[in-house]
C-alpha positions as CSV (number, residue, x, y, z in Angstrom):
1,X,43.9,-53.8,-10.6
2,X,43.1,-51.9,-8.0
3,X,43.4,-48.8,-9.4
4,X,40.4,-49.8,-11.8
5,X,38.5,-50.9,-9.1
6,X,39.0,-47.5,-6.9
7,X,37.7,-45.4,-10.9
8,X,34.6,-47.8,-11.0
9,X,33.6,-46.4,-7.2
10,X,34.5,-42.7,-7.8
11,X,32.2,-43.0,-10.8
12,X,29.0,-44.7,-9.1
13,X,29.3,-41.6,-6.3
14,X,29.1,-39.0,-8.8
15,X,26.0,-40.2,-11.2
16,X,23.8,-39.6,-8.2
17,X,24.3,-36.1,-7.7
18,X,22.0,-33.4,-9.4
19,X,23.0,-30.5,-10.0
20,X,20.5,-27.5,-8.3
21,X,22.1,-24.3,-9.5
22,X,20.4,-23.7,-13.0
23,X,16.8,-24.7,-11.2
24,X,17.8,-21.8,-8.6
25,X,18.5,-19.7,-11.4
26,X,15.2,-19.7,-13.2
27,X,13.4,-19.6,-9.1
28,X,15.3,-16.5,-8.8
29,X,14.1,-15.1,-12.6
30,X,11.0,-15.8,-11.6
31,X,10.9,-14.2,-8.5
32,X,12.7,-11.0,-9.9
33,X,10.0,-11.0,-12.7
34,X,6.9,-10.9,-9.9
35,X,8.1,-8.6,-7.8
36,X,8.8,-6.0,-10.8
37,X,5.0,-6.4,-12.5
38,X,3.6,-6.6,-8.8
39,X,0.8,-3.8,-8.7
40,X,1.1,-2.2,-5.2
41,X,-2.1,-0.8,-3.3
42,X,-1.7,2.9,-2.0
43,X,-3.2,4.5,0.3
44,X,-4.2,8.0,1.1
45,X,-2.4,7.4,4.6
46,X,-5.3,7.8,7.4
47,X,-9.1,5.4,7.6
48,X,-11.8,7.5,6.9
49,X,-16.0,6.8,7.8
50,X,-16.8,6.9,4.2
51,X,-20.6,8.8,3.8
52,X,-22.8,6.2,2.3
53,X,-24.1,6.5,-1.4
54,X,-27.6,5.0,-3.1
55,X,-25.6,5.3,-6.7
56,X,-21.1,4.0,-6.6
57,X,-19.5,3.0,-8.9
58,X,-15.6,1.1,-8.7
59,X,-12.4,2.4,-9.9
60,X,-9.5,0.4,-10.9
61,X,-7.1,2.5,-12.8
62,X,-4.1,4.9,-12.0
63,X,-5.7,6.7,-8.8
64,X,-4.3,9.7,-6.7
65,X,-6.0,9.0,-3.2
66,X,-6.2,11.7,-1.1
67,X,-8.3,11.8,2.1
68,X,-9.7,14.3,4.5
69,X,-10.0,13.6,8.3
70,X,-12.7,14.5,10.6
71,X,-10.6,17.5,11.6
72,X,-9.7,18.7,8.3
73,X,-6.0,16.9,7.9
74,X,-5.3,16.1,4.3
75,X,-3.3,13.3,3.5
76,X,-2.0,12.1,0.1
77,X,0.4,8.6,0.1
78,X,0.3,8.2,3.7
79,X,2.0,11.6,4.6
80,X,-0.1,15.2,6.2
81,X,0.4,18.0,3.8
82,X,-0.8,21.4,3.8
83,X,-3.8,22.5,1.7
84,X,-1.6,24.7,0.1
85,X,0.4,22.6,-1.7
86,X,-2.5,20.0,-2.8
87,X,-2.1,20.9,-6.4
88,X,1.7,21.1,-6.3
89,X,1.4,17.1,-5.6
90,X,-1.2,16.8,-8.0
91,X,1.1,18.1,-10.9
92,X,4.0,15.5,-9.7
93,X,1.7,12.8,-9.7
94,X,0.5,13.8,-13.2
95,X,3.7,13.8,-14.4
96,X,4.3,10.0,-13.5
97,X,0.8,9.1,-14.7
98,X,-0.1,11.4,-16.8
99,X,-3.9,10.1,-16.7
100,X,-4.6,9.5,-13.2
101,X,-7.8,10.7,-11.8
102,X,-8.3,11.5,-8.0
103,X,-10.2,10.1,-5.6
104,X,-11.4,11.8,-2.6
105,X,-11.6,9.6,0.7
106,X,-13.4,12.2,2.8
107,X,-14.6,11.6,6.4
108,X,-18.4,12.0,7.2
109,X,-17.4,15.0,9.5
110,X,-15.3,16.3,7.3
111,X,-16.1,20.2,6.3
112,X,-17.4,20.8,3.1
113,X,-14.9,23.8,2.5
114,X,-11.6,20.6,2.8
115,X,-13.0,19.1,0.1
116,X,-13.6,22.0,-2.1
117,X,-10.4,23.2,-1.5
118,X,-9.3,19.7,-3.2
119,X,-12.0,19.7,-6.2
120,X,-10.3,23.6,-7.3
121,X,-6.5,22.3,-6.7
122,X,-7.9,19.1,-9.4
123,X,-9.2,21.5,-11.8
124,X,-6.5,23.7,-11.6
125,X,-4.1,20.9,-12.3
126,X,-6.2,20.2,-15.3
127,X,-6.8,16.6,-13.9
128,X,-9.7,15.3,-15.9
129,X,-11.6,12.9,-13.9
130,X,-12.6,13.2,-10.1
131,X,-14.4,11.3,-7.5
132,X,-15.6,11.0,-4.0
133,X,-15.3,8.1,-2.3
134,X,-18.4,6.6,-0.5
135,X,-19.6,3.6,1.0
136,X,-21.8,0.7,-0.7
């Protein structure tokens, strides 16, 4: 008898237990799913005092950002390169996105001569669409 009675006890202890795991298993699912379609935001890699612009337009597609301090320092994806080797990066970001268009983020004491040297590097890279970045 009491043997029956001990079964009856063990039984009512279990039915109120729930079980988490396959809950944490679609949380987890989800979570892997968001982080891999996330879109992250790059940057060229330095602020810039955009010049201001009576006629701008926005851009929301596969962009190479690349900006030009006051100074004349390039900067594409947050690291100083050498003018040299503009459209080198230019082809290597073409070949991940092959139609990505550039945008320059140029400072308003930037030379003229920086940003040319970027507009010749984009054509010789045969990158289609180009734009300067401005202020609203």
């Amino acid at each position: 008898m009491k043997s029956g009675l001990m079964k009856k006890r063990d039984d009512d202890e279990n039915t109120g237990e729930i079980d988490l795991t396959p809950m944490l298993d679609v949380v987890f699912i989800l979570l892997i799913f968001f982080i891999v379609t996330s879109v992250f935001v790059t940057e060229a890699g330095i602020d810039v005092n955009k010049p201001d612009a009576s006629t701008a337009e926005s851009r929301s597609q596969d962009l190479i950002l690349i900006a030009v301090s006051g100074d004349g320092q390039i900067w594409i994806d947050g690291e100083q390169i050498d003018a040299r080797f503009i459209r080198a990066r230019f082809e290597r970001r073409l070949a991940e996105t092959p139609n990505a268009s550039v945008v320059i983020q140029g400072d308003e004491a930037a030379e003229n001569q920086h940003v040319l040297r970027i507009l010749e590097a984009a054509r010789d890279a045969n990158i289609a669409s180009v734009s300067i970045s401005t202020e609203n």
